[in-house]
C-alpha angles and dihedrals in degrees: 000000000000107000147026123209110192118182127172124222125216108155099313110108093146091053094047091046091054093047090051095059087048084055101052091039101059101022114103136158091021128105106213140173119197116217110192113191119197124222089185109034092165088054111016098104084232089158094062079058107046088043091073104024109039100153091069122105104242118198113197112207109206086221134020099271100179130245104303095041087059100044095053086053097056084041084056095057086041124132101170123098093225119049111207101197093209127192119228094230093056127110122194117209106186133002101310100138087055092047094052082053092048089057102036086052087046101043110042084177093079111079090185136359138205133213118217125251134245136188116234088265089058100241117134122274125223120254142179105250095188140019091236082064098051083057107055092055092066094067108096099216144144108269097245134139087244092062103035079053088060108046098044084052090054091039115033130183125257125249122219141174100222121067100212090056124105138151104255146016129218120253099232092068113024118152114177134158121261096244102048082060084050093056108034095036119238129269120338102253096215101078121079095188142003126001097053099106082046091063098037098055092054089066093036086054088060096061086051140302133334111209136169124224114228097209091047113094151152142181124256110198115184101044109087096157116085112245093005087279125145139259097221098095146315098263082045107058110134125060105249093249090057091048085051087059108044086064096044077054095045096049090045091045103033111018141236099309094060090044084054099052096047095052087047096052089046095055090036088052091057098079093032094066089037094067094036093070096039094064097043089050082056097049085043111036105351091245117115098186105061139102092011088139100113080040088066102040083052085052093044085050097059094046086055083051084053101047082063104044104097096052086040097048101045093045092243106176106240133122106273096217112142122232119259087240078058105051093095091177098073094039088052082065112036 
């Protein structure tokens, strides 16, 4: 077996169904197995699925365990020699699944690649391409020169002589040989949601190099905000499970310190960007007290930061999924 294809299920039979005819259309020289794993099996619509795709192995989870508990069971049930960790919401439009295993067979010093996402329209989405730029993204801070001229003091880039080289690769298309799992471990289980391939590629990075390959692409349909962020606001950029998850990246990767720092800057921002608007209401309307509405989701955020600081900071094994009551992005809207 070449190649394992590994989805996750949560809800989205139609979308599965449609990337796996792209998969069989445009896949060729590569012997491949596809392993979906269901978060939902009760509600999943599995069955739409395994009607036209039988031949598929199915794993049913008994509760919804996130992305990387999912994937390390389907890696689990895995025969390739290569795993390609695969998004529902993906399309392939050519070979790009035999191209990746052209390149891995040719550069054993890869130990996983990346393809590089589209939109629908085809048009080029935006990507980290380093963990010192993620980041730099969690500091709430004035876009100014000055800042941007501190932090990327504080975090700069990585320099690397290759060119396809970077530090991390994005969860939705992740093709990596099977040793270099067996080496560096599969996904940390103690993230229900994002940040996992962050931290994952930290310990993958450590077995060679992760590159991305500039003429292998797909297409990523459901994600129309750069860099999964929300629409909410500027200061609130990121959905609180995300946020939730950042910090449980920053204290594995970095330690306590910079666990530390980050809660700190959150707590002392409140009050910053409190003021901040006040004063601008005054200079506007006169009126100090209106439109403090993104000032109090970025206060309910950090409370939902903070709801999670004891088991993150003391490294407690546990599934970091916030509660519904928690997830302050969809009660802002409705």
């Amino acid at each position: 077996m070449d190649v394992s294809i590994i989805i996750i299920n949560y809800r989205t039979p139609q979308l599965i169904i449609n990337c796996l005819k792209s998969i069989y259309e445009f896949t060729s020289g590569v012997k491949f197995e596809i392993i979906i794993v269901d978060n939902d099996p009760e509600n999943g619509g599995g069955n739409l699925v395994r009607a036209v795709y039988p031949e598929i192995k199915w794993i049913d989870m008994s509760y919804n365990s996130g992305f990387g508990r999912a994937n390390n069971a389907g890696i689990k049930a895995a025969e390739g020699r290569y795993f390609l960790i695969l998004n529902a919401d993906t399309l392939v439009t050519d070979n790009v699944i035999g191209r990746c295993m052209e390149r891995m067979d040719e550069r054993p010093d890869i130990a996983a690649a990346g393809a590089l996402q589209h939109y629908a329209n085809g048009t080029p989405m935006p990507f980290y391409k380093s963990f010192n730029e993620f980041r730099k993204t969690f500091f709430i801070l004035p876009p100014s020169g000055f800042a941007d001229k501190i932090l990327n003091k504080l975090y700069p880039e990585p320099k690397y002589s290759d060119s396809d080289q970077y530090d991390w690769l994005v969860g939705a298309f992740v093709f990596v040989r099977k040793e270099t799992v067996e080496k560096s471990g599969g996904f940390d289980e103690d993230f229900f949601m994002y940040g996992e391939d962050v931290e994952w590629s930290a310990r993958m990075g450590k077995q060679g190099k992760l590159c991305y390959f500039k003429d292998c692409t797909f297409i990523h349909l459901e994600n129309d905000n750069p860099f999964r962020r929300t629409s909410i606001s500027w200061i609130n950029r990121f959905s609180a499970q995300m946020q939730v998850s950042n910090m449980l990246w920053v204290r594995k990767q970095y330690g306590v310190g910079a666990y530390l720092l980050m809660i700190l800057h959150y707590l002392t921002m409140i009050p910053v960007i409190f003021v901040w608007k006040m004063v601008l209401n005054v200079k506007n309307n006169g009126s100090p007290f209106s439109d403090l509405k993104t000032q109090g989701i970025f206060t309910r955020k950090t409370g939902v930061l903070l709801n999670y600081f004891w088991p993150t900071l003391l490294g407690k094994k546990n599934l970091f999924k916030i509660k519904s009551s928690e997830n302050i992005d969809l009660i802002s809207q409705s």
